[in-house]
N, C-alpha and C positions, 0 to 999 in steps of 0.2 A: 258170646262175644267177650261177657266182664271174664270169662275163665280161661279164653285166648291170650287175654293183655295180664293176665296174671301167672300164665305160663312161660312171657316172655320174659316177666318183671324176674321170676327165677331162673331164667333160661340164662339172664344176666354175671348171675353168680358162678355159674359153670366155666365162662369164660376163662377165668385164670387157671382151669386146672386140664382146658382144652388142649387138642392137638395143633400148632400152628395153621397145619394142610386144612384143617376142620373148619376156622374160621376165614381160612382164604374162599375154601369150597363153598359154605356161606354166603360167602360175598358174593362169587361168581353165580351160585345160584340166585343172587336177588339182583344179578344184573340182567339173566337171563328171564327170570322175574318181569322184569321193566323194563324188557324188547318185547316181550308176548302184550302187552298192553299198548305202550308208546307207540312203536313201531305197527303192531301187528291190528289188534282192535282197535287201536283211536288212529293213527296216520294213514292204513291201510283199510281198513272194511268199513270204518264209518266216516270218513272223510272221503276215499277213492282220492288220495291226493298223488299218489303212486300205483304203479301194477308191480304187482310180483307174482314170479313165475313159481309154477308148483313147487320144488323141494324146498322157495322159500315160506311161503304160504304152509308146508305143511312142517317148519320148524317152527315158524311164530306159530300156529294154534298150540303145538307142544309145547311152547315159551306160557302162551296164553293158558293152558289148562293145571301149568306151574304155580300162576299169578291166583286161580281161584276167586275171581270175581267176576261170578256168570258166565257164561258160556259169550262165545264171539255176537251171536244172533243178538244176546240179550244187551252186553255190553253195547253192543252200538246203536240197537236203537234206541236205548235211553240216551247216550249220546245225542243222539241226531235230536232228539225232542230236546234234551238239553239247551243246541244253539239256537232252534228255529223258535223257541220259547224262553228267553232264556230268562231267568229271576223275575219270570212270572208263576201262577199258581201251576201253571201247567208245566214247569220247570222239575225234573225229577227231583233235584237239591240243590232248591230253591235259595238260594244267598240273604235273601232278602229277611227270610225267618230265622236269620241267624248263624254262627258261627260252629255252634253244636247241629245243630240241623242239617247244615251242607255238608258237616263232617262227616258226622256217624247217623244222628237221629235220624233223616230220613229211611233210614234200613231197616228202622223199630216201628215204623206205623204203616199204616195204609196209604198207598198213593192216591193224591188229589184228585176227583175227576176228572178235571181239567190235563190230569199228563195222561189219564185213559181213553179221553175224549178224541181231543187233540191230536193223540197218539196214532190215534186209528186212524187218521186223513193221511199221513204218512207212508211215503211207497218204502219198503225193506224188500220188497223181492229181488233185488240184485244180491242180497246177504245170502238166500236160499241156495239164487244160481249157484252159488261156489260148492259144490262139490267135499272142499276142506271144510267148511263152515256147516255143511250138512252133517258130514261123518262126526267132530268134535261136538256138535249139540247131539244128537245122537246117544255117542259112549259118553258123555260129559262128566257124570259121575266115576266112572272107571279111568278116566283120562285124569282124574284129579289125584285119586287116592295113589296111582301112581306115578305123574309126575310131581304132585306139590309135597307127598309125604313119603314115598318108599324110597324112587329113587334118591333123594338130599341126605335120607338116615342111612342106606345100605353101602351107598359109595365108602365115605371116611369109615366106618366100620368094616367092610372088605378089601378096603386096598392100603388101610394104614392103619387097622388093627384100636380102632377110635371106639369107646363103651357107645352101646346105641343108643343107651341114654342119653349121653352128650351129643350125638349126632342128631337124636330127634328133636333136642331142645334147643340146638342153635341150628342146626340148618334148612328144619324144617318149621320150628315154633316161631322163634324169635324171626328168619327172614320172615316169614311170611306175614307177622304182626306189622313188624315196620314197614313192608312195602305195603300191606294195607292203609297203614295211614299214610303215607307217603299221596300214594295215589286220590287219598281222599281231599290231603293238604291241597291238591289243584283246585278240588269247587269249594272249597272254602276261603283258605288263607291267601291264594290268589285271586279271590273274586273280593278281597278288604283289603289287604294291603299292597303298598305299591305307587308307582307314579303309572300314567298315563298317556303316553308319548302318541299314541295314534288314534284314540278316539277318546276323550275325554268324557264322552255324554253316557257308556258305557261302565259297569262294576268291573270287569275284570282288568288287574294288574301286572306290570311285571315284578315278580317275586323272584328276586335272585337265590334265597335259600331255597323255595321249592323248584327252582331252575336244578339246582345242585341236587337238592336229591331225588325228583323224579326225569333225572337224564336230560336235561331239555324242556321239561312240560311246564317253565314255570315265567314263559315269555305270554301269559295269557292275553295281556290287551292288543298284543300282537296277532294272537291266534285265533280270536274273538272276531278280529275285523278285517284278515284275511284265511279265513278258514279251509281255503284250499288249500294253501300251500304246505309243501310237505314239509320241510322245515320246520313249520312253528316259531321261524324266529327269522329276521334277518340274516344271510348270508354271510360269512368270513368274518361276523365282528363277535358272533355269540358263543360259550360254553354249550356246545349241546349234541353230547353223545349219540344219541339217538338219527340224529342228521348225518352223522360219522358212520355208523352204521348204516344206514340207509345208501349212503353215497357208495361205500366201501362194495356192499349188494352190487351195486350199480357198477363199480369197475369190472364186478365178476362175470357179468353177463345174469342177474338173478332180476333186477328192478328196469323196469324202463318207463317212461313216460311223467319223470318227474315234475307236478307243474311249481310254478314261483308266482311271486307275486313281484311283476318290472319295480324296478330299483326306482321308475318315474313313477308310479303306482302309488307307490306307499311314503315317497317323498310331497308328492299333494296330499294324502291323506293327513301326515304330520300338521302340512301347514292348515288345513284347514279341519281338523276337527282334532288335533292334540293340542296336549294340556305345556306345551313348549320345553317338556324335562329331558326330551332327547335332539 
């Protein structure tokens, strides 16, 4: 991991002698990045907050197998354990032990009994049902090597003539470091900082920085205490890509069965268990 964030720290410097299209392709890669997660593994397979029909199901796992953090299977059932425990011992990353811990540490040690324990009263067989979610844990390995690292390096180098040096180290090193932490910023820096608009008795926060950059993921005290909802955030007042997307699926005929949390719902929540900042 320390030879990851030091491939980016030089991946940095490649920048100015990059090809424009290189670092746009980047970008796009680490948006597509942050659908295979957002969208795919956390709104979709481990909340069930939406349905989506096959060819979109089997672009999010390809999104997902871009992002490289665990296969669908795995990401959500740490999820799942995540909310129905949450910043307790049986919490995958745990907020409570800290800031390093929720970030990165817990990746470096052994999980707690209590999230193995716990873990296992847990039903995930609807994750198996999925046929997408079978095949992707499956090749998971082969599904990464090429979508998180061939295709990002071979594109800008065969279609605009980019060193595949520069292409591996921005658009494969470097996105894929910061959307790591990106991703990780939600159980950490959203579970400390922030105000508290809907449940105040609660750690997780709204983070408008990690709103910005994990697309949407950073309305947490919102998403904490209505965790169905596919949004993650209130409707028509929030920044959040992810919703855009989702919705966008939905005009195609790809998404149906969006649920929300009523506008009366989360209007009594505020008043009686928020902290009064919204």
């Amino acid at each position: 991991m320390g030879l990851l964030h030091l491939g980016a720290v030089y991946a940095l410097s490649l920048v100015p002698r990059a090809h424009i299209l290189t670092l746009l392709w980047a970008y796009f890669c680490f948006l597509l990045t942050a659908l295979g997660v957002t969208a795919g593994a956390h709104r979709l397979w481990s909340h069930r907050s939406y349905k989506a029909k096959l060819p979109l199901r089997i672009f999010l796992a390809a999104a997902n197998s871009m992002a490289f953090q665990n296969d669908i299977y795995e990401w959500s059932r740490d999820h799942r354990v995540h909310h129905k425990y949450s910043e307790t011992d049986a919490d995958p990353h745990n907020a409570r032990r800290g800031f390093f811990f929720s970030h990165i540490g817990w990746l470096f040690v052994r999980k707690h009994r209590d999230v193995i324990e716990k873990g296992r009263k847990l039903d995930f067989t609807d994750l198996l049902d999925d046929p997408v979610v079978r095949f992707q844990r499956k090749y998971y390995k082969s599904s990464v090597v090429l979508m998180c690292f061939v295709i990002p390096t071979v594109v800008p180098w065969y279609l605009w003539g980019e060193s595949l040096w520069n292409a591996y180290f921005l658009a494969s090193i470097l996105r894929y470091t910061i959307s790591l932490n990106v991703t990780w910023l939600v159980n950490s820096a959203a579970h400390m900082y922030g105000n508290r608009p809907y449940d105040k008795n609660i750690n997780p926060r709204q983070n408008t920085l990690v709103t910005l950059g994990a697309i949407g993921e950073g309305f947490h005290n919102y998403h904490h205490t209505f965790p169905f909802d596919y949004s993650a955030s209130e409707l028509g007042l929030k920044f959040n890509p992810t919703t855009w997307f989702i919705d966008f699926m939905f005009w195609l005929g790809l998404v149906t069965d969006r649920k929300q949390a009523p506008k009366e719902m989360i209007q009594a929540r505020k008043e009686r268990t928020g902290d009064g900042s919204a």
